[in-house]
N, C-alpha and C positions, 0 to 999 in steps of 0.2 A: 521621409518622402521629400523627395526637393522640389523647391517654386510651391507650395501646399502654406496656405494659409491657416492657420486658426481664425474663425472672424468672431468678435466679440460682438455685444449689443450697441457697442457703439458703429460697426459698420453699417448698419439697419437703421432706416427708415420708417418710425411707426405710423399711418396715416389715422386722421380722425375717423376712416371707416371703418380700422379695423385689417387693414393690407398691411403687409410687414415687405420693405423691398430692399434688396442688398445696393448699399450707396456706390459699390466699384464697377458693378455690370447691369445694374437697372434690373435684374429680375425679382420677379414678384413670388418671394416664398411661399410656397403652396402649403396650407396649413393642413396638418389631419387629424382627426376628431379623436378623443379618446375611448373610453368603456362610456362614458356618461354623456357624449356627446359634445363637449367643449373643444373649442379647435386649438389644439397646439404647434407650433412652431420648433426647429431644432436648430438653435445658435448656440456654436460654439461646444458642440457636442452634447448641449442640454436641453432638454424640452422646455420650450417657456410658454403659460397660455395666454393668447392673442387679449383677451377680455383684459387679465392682467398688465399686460405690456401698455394695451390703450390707455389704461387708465389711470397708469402710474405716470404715464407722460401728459398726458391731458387736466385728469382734473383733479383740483387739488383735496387733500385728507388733512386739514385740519386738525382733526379728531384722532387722527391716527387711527381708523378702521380698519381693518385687517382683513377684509374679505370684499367682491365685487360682485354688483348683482343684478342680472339681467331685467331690465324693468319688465319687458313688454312678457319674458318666460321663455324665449327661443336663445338656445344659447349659441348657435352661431351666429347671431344678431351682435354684432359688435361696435357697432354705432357708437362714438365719443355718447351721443343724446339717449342710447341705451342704457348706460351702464353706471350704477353707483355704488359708493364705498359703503359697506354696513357691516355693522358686527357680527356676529356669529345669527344671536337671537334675531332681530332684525330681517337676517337671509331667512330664515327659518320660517316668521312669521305669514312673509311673504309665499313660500311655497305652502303655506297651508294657505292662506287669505286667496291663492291664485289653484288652487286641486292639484297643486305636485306634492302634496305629504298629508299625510292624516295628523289630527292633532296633539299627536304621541309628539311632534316635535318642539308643540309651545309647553316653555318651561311655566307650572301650576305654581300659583303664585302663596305663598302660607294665610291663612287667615289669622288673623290679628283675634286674641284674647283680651 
């Protein structure tokens, strides 16, 4: 296809709210939500999720966390002040501590002999 771009993540714009906008024509990629509700974006023929893209740009991981986590529980809430890196257990905790999971998902801890 001629004059067709590929655009990578570098053409895009992440804002700290959560808006993803193409840097050649100023429009604002319209995100859409998956099965679980997370709003995803399609750069570069991939889906990437807005929560992740924020937050890889914004704040830093230290720790090297591997996962991002909706503080307030709304996941199109994309707020830079939203969103934190946590572990696996960590996210976990949270969806029970907040009534998005029963406590099948806190890992039982061994009792010491």
């Amino acid at each position: 296809m001629r004059g067709y771009k590929k655009y990578t993540i570098n053409d895009y714009e992440i804002t700290e709210d959560g808006e993803v906008i193409n840097k050649h024509n100023g429009h604002v990629v319209k995100p859409q939500p998956n099965s679980k509700g997370y709003l995803r974006v399609s750069i570069g023929g991939k889906l990437k999720f807005v929560h992740r893209l924020v937050a890889e740009k914004y704040i830093p991981n230290p720790e090297n966390k591997p996962q991002v986590n909706h503080k307030n529980c709304i996941k199109t809430d994309n707020r830079i002040e939203n969103l934190e890196w946590v572990t696996n257990q960590e996210n976990r905790n949270h969806m029970v501590a907040n009534g998005l999971a029963s406590n099948q998902y806190i890992k039982k801890k061994k009792k010491s002999t």
